[in-house]
C-alpha positions as CSV (number, residue, x, y, z in Angstrom):
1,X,0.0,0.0,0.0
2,X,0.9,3.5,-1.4
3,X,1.6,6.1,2.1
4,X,-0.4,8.4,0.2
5,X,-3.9,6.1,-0.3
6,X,-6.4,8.3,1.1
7,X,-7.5,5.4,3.7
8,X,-4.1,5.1,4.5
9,X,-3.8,9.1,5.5
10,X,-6.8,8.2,7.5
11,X,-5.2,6.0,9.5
12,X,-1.7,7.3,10.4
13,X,-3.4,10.5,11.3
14,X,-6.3,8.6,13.4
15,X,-8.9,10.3,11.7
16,X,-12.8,9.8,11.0
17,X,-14.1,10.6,7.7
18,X,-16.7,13.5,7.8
19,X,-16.7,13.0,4.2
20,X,-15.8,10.2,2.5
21,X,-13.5,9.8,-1.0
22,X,-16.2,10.2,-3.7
23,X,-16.1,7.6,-6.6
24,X,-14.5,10.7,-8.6
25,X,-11.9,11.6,-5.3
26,X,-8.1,10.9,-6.6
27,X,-7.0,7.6,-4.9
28,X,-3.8,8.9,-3.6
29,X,-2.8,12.4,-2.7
30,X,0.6,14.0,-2.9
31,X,2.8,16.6,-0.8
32,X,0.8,18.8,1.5
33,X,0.0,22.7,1.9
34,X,-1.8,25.4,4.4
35,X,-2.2,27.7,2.1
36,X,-4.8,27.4,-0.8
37,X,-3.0,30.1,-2.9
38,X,0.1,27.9,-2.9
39,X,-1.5,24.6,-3.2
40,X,-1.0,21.9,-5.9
41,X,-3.5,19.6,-7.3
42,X,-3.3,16.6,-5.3
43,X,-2.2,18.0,-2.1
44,X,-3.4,17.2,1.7
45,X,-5.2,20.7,2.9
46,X,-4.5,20.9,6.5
47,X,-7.1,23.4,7.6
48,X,-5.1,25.3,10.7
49,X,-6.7,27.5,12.7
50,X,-4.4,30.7,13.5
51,X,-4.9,33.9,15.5
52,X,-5.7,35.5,12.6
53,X,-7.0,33.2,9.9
54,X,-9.0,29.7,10.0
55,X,-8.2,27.8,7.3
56,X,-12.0,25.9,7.9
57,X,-13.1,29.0,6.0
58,X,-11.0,28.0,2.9
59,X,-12.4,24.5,1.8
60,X,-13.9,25.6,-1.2
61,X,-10.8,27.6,-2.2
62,X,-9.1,24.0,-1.9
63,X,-11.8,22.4,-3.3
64,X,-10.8,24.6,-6.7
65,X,-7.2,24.2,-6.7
66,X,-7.0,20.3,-6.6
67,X,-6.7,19.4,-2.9
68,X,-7.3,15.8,-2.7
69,X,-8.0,15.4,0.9
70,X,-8.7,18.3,3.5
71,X,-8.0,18.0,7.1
72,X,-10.5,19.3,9.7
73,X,-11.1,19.8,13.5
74,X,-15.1,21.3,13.1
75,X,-17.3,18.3,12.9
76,X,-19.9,20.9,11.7
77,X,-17.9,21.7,8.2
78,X,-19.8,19.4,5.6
79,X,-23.2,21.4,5.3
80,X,-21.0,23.9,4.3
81,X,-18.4,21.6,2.4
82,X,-17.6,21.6,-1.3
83,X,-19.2,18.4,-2.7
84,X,-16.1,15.8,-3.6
85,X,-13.6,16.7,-1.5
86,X,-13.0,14.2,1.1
87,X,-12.7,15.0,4.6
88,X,-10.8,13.6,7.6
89,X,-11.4,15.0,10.9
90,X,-9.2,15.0,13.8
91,X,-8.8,16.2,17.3
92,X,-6.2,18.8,16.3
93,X,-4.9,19.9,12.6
94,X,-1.2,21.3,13.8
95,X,-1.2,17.4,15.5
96,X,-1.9,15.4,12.9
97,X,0.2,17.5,10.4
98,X,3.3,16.9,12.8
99,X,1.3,12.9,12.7
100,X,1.6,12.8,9.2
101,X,5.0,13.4,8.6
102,X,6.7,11.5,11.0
103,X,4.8,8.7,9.4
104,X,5.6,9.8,6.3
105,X,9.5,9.9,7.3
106,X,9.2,6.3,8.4
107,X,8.8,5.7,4.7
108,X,11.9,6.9,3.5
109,X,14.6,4.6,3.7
110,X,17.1,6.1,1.0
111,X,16.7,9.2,2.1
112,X,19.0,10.6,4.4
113,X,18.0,13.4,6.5
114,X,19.6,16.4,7.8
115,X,18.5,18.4,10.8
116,X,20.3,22.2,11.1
117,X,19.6,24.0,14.5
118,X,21.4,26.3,16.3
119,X,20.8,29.7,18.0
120,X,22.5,31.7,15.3
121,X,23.2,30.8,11.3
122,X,20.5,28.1,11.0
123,X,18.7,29.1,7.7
124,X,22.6,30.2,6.0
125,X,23.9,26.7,7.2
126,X,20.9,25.3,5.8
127,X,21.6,27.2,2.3
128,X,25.0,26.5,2.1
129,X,24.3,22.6,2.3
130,X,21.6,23.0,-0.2
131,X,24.3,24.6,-2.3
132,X,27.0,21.7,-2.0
133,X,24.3,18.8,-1.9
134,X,22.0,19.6,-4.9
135,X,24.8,19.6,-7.0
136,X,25.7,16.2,-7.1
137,X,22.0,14.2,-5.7
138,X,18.7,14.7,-5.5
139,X,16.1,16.2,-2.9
140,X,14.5,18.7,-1.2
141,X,15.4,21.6,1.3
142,X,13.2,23.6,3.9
143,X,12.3,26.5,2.2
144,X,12.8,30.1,3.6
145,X,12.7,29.6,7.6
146,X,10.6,26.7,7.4
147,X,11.7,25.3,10.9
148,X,8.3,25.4,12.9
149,X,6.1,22.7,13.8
150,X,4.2,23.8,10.4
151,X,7.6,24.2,8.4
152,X,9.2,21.3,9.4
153,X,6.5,19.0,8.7
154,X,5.8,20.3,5.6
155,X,9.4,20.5,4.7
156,X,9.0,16.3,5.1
157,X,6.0,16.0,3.6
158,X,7.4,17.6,0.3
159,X,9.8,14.2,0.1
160,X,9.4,12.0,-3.1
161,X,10.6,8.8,-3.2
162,X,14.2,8.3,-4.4
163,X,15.1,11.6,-2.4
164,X,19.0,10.9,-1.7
165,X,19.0,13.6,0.9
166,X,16.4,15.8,2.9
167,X,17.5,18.7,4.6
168,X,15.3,20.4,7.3
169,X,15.8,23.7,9.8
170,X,14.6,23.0,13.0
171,X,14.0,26.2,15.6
172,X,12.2,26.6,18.7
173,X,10.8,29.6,20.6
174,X,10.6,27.0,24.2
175,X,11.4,24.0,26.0
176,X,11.4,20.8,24.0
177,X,9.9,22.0,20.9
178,X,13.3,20.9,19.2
179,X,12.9,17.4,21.0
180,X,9.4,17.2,19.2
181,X,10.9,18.0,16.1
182,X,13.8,15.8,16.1
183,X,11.4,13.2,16.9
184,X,9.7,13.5,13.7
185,X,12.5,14.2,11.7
186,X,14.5,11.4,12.6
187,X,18.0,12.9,11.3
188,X,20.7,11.1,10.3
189,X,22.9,13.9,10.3
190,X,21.6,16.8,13.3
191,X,23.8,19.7,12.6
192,X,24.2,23.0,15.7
193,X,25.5,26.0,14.3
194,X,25.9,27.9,17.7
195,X,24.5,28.3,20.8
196,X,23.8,32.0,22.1
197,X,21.4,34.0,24.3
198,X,18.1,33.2,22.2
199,X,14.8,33.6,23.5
200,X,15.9,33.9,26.7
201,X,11.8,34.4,27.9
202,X,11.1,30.7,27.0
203,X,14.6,29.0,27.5
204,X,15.3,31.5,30.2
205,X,19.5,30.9,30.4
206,X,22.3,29.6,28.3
207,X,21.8,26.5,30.1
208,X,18.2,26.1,29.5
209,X,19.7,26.9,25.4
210,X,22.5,24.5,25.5
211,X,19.6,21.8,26.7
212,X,17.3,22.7,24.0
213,X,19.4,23.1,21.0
214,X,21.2,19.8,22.5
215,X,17.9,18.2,22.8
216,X,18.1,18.1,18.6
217,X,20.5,14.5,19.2
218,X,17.4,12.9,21.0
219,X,16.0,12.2,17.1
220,X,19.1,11.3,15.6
221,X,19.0,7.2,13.7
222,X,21.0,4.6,15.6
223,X,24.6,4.8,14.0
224,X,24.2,8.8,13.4
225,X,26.6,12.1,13.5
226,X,26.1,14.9,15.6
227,X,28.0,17.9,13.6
228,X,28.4,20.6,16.7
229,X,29.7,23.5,17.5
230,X,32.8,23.4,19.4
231,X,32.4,26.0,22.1
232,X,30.6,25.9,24.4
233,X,32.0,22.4,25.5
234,X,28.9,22.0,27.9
235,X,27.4,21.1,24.7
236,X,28.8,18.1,23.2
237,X,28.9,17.1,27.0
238,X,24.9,17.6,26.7
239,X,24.7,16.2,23.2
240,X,27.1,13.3,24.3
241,X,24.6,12.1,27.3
242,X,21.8,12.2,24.8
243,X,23.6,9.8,21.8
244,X,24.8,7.6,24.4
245,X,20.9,7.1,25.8
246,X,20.5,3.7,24.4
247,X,21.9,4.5,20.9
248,X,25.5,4.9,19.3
249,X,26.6,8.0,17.5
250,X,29.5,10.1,16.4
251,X,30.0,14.0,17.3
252,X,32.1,16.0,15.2
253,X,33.2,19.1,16.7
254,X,33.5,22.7,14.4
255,X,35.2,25.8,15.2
256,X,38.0,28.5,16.1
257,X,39.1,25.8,19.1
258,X,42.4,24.7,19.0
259,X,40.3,20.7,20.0
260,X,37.6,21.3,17.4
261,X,37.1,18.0,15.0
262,X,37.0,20.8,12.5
263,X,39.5,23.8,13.3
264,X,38.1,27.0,11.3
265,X,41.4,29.3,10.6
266,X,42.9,32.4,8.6
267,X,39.2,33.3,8.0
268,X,39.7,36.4,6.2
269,X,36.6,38.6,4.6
270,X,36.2,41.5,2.1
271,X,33.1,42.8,0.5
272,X,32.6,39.9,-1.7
273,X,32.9,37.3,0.9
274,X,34.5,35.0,3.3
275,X,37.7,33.0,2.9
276,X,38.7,29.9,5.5
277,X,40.5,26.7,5.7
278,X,40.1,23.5,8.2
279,X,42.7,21.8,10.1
280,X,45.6,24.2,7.9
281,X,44.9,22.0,5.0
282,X,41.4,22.6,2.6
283,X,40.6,26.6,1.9
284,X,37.4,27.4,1.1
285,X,35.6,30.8,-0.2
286,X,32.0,31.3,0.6
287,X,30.5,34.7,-1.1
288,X,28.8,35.7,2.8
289,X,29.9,38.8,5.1
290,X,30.9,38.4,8.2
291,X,33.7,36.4,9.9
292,X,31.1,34.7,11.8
293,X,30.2,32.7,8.8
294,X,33.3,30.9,8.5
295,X,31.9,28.3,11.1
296,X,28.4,28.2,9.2
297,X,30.8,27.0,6.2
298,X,32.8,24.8,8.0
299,X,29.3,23.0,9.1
300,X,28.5,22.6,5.8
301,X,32.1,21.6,4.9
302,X,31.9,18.6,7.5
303,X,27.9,17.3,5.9
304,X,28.9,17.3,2.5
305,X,32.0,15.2,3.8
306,X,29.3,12.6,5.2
307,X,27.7,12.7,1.7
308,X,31.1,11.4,0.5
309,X,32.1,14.4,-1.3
310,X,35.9,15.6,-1.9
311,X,36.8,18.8,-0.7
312,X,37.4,20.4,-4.5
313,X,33.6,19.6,-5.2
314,X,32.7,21.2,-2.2
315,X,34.9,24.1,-2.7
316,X,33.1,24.5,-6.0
317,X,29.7,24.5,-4.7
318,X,29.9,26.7,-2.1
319,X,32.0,29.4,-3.7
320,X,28.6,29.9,-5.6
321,X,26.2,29.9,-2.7
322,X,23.7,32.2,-2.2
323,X,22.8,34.8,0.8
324,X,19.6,34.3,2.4
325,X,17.4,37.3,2.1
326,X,17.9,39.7,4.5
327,X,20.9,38.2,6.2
328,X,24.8,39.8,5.8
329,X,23.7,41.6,2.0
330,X,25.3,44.3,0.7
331,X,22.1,46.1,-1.3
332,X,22.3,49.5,-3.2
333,X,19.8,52.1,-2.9
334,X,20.4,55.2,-5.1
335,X,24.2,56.7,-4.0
336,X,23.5,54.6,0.1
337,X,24.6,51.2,0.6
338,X,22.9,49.0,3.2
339,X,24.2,45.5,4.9
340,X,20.8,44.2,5.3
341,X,20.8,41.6,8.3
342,X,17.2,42.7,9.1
343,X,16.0,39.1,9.7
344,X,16.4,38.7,13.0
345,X,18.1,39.4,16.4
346,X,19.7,38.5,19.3
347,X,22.7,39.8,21.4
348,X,25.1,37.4,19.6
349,X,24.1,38.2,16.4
350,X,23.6,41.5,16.5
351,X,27.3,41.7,17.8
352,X,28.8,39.6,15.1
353,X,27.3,42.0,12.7
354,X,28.5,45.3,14.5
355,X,31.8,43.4,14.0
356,X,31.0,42.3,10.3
357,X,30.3,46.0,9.7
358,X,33.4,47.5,11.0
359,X,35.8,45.1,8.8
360,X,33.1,46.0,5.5
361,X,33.4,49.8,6.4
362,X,37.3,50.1,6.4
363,X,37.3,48.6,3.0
364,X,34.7,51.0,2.0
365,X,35.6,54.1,3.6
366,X,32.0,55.4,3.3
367,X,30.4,59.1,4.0
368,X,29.2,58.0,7.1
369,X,29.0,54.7,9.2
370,X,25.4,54.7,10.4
371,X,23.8,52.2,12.4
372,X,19.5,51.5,12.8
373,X,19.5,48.6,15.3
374,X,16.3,47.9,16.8
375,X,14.9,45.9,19.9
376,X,15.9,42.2,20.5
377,X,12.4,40.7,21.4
378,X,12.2,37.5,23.5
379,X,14.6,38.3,25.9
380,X,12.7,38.2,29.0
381,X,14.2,39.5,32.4
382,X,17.8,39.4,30.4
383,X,16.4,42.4,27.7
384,X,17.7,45.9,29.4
385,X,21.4,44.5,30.1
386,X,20.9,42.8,26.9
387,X,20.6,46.2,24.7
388,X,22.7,48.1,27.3
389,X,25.5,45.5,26.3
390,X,24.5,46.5,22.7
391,X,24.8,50.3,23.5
392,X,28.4,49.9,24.9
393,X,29.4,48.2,21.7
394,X,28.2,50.9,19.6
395,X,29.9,53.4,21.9
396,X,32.9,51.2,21.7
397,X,33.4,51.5,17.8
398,X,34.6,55.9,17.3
399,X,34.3,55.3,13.7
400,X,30.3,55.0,13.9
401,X,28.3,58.5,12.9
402,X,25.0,57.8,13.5
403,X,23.2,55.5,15.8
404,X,19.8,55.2,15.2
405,X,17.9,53.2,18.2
406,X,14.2,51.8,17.6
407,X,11.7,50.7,20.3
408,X,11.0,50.9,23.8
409,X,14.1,48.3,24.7
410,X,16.9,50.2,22.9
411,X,16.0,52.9,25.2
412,X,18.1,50.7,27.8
413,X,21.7,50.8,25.0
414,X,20.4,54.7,24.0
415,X,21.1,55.9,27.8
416,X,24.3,54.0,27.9
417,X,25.4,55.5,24.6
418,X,24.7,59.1,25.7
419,X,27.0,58.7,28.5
420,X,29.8,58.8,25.5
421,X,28.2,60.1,22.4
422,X,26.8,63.4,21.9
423,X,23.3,63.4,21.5
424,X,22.8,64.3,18.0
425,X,25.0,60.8,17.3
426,X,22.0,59.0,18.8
427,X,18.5,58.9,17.6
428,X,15.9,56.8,19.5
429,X,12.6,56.3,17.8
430,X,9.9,54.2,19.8
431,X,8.8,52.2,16.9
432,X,9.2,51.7,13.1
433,X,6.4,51.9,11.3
434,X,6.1,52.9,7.6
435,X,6.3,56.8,8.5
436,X,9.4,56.3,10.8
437,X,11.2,54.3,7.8
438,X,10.9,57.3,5.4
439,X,11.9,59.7,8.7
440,X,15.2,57.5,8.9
441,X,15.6,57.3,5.0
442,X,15.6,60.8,5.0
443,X,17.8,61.5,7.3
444,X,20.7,59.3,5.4
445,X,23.0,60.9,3.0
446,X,24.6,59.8,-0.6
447,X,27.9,57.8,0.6
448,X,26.4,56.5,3.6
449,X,27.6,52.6,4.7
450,X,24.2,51.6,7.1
451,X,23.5,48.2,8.9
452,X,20.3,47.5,9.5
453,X,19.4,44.9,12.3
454,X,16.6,43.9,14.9
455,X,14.5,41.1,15.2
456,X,11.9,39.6,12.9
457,X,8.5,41.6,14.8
458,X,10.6,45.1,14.4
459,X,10.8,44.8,10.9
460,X,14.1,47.1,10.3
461,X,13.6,46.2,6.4
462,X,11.2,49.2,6.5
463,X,14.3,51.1,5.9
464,X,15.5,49.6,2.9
465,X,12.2,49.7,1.1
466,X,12.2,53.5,1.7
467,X,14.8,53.4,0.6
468,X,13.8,52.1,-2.8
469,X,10.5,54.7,-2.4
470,X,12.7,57.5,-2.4
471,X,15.1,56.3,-5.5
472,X,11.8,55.5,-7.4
473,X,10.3,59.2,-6.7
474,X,13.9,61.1,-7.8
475,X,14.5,58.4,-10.9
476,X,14.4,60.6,-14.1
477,X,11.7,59.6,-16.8
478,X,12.8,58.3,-20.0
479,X,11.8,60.0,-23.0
480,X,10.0,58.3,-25.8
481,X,11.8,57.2,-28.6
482,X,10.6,59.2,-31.6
């Protein structure tokens, strides 16, 4: 029997039809969606409910685009339901999606999976694998920052048969969501880029990270590699304990350490990327900013390695890598350059990139150096020393014209820089709304060099789009030809 019969989905989701397959129903579905503007004829719609959208209210949507199966939780959907498509309740839609796919994964013995978490450099880990391993096999990648418990299972669910490899981000927001999604994963190959002071509210210390991130080794197959970072070494101890509960496994250690599996040296960077080499012996060039992306290489160095790859094929691959959007990119907007790292935030992150933009602003030698940082969210009791610690290393750097501080937590690193700066080097806005973008945009001159960086619900990318506004409104018309 096929895994995607439709009486098979009904069973390794232990669901109840509401509506059963109709004679002209598809008898097997195919890959799965949420969204009906995205969907594919043949998919599994998994109606979620959200805060802000139900997907209940989008059957018949589905209905049109091809679904072959929708998902439900409201036993009172079919007087309202599209007649043919089937219907499969159960208890909980976000459930049996997570249900599905760790069924699903059961199925796929020749595939081999790869799990990338980490507190910092998950999704450009995750690209720069993608970049080495779709060269040379075949398979599929979590797209964007699919590494929720919708992503992930999704991400799995979007497997064909005769994958050679599927690679999946895994991130979590609290205790033992990783754990949940290791378990359906089921790596191979579980990959930590770093471990920093993330969402410090829910995991509430760097111990409470280490565990979580750690926790990622609890999924891994019998015989699999952990591919770690080396510092801090709490956390191949933590990822050690985990391997050695009832299973064998290998860790491989990455970084600067002198002990690391994987030593990253002479890492070098200019405005067209990084340049590394491992254990004094393979260089490799990635085309990222930031020093701090030597190790993300060196992860991806050490999987492709486990894929059986030589070093000058990996050297290949990721020389031509991609930057994720909104992470380390030099943009141009009119006569100002930007390194967008507007994604997201924390205080090891955002430090790397004050780092990443004093190395890329000697090269340049710009107008000004101007910085718009804005608040770190999640941080819990650890936010005001948090962004004070981000206002001393602001303060720290001379070179730096113009800081430009948004919402109510940068307060805490705007006080600490007035204590150095004079106040018309520091601007603190409470918020950054559409109006405040074009308020900062305006304020920028040609030949400015300006980071941008804050976490995802600040959205700092404001900037650069009015940025883009105001180099649209100033663009001379072309004549007609006549």
């Amino acid at each position: 029997m096929s895994f995607w019969e439709l009486e098979n989905l009904r069973s390794a989701m232990s669901g109840s039809w509401l509506a059963r397959p109709g004679k002209h129903s598809p008898a097997e579905a195919q890959g799965a969606s949420i969204d009906t503007r995205t969907l594919k004829r043949g998919n599994i719609f998994f109606a979620l409910k959200g805060e802000k959208v139900d997907g209940h209210r989008f059957l018949d949507a589905a209905a049109r685009a091809g679904a072959a199966l929708a998902v439900v939780e409201d036993s009172a959907v079919p007087s309202a339901a599209p007649e043919g498509l089937a219907l499969l309740q159960v208890d909980n839609v976000g459930r049996a999606l997570l249900k599905c796919a760790g069924e699903y994964r059961k199925t796929l013995d020749g595939t081999r999976v790869i799990s990338v978490g980490g507190s910092n450099g998950k999704t450009t880990t995750t690209r720069l694998i993608e970049a080495v391993l779709s060269r040379h096999f075949r398979g599929v990648s979590s797209p964007k920052s699919f590494n929720n418990a919708i992503g992930v299972p999704l991400t799995i669910l979007s497997a064909r048969a005769g994958d050679q490899y599927l690679l999946c981000e895994v991130g979590t927001n609290a205790t033992g969501e990783i754990a949940e999604l290791a378990g359906v994963a089921a790596p191979e190959i579980a990959v930590i880029t770093s471990i920093g002071r993330e969402h410090l509210e829910g995991l509430n210390s760097i111990r409470g990270v280490i565990a979580e991130e750690a926790s990622i080794a609890s999924g891994i197959r019998p015989g699999g590699v952990a591919i770690i970072a080396s510092n801090p070494p709490e956390l191949a101890d933590a990822v050690r304990g985990l391997l050695m509960g009832g299973k064998t496994g290998t860790i491989i250690r990455f970084g600067a350490e002198p002990d690391a599996d994987l030593r990253v040296e002479s890492v070098s960077t200019d405005e067209l990327g990084t340049s590394f080499s491992i254990n004094r012996r393979s260089k490799f060039r990635i085309p990222l900013l930031g020093a701090h992306n030597a190790t993300n290489g060196a992860a991806a160095v050490a999987v492709a390695r486990r894929f059986g790859l030589e070093d000058g094929a990996i050297q290949a691959a990721l020389a031509d890598a991609a930057s994720p959007e909104m992470r380390m990119r030099l943009e141009i907007k009119g006569p100002i350059t930007l390194l967008n790292d507007a994604y997201n935030a924390n205080p090891d992150s955002m430090l790397a990139s004050l780092r990443a933009f004093a190395d890329l602003a000697r090269h340049r030698n710009p107008a000004r150096r101007v910085v718009v940082l804005a608040d770190m969210l999640e941080m819990g009791e650890a936010g005001p020393d948090a962004h004070r610690e981000i206002g001393d290393a602001v303060g720290a750097d001379p070179s730096i014209d113009l800081a430009v501080l948004v919402g109510p937590l940068m307060m805490f690193a705007a006080e600490r820089l007035r204590k150095k700066w004079t106040g018309e080097r520091v601007m603190n806005l409470p918020r950054l709304d559409d109006e405040h973008a074009r308020r900062i945009a305006a304020m920028l001159r040609p030949g400015d060099f300006v980071l941008l960086k804050g976490s995802r619900g600040m959205g700092v990318e404001r900037v650069a789009k009015a940025l883009e506004g105001a180099s649209a409104s100033v663009r001379p018309k072309q004549e007609s030809a006549v």
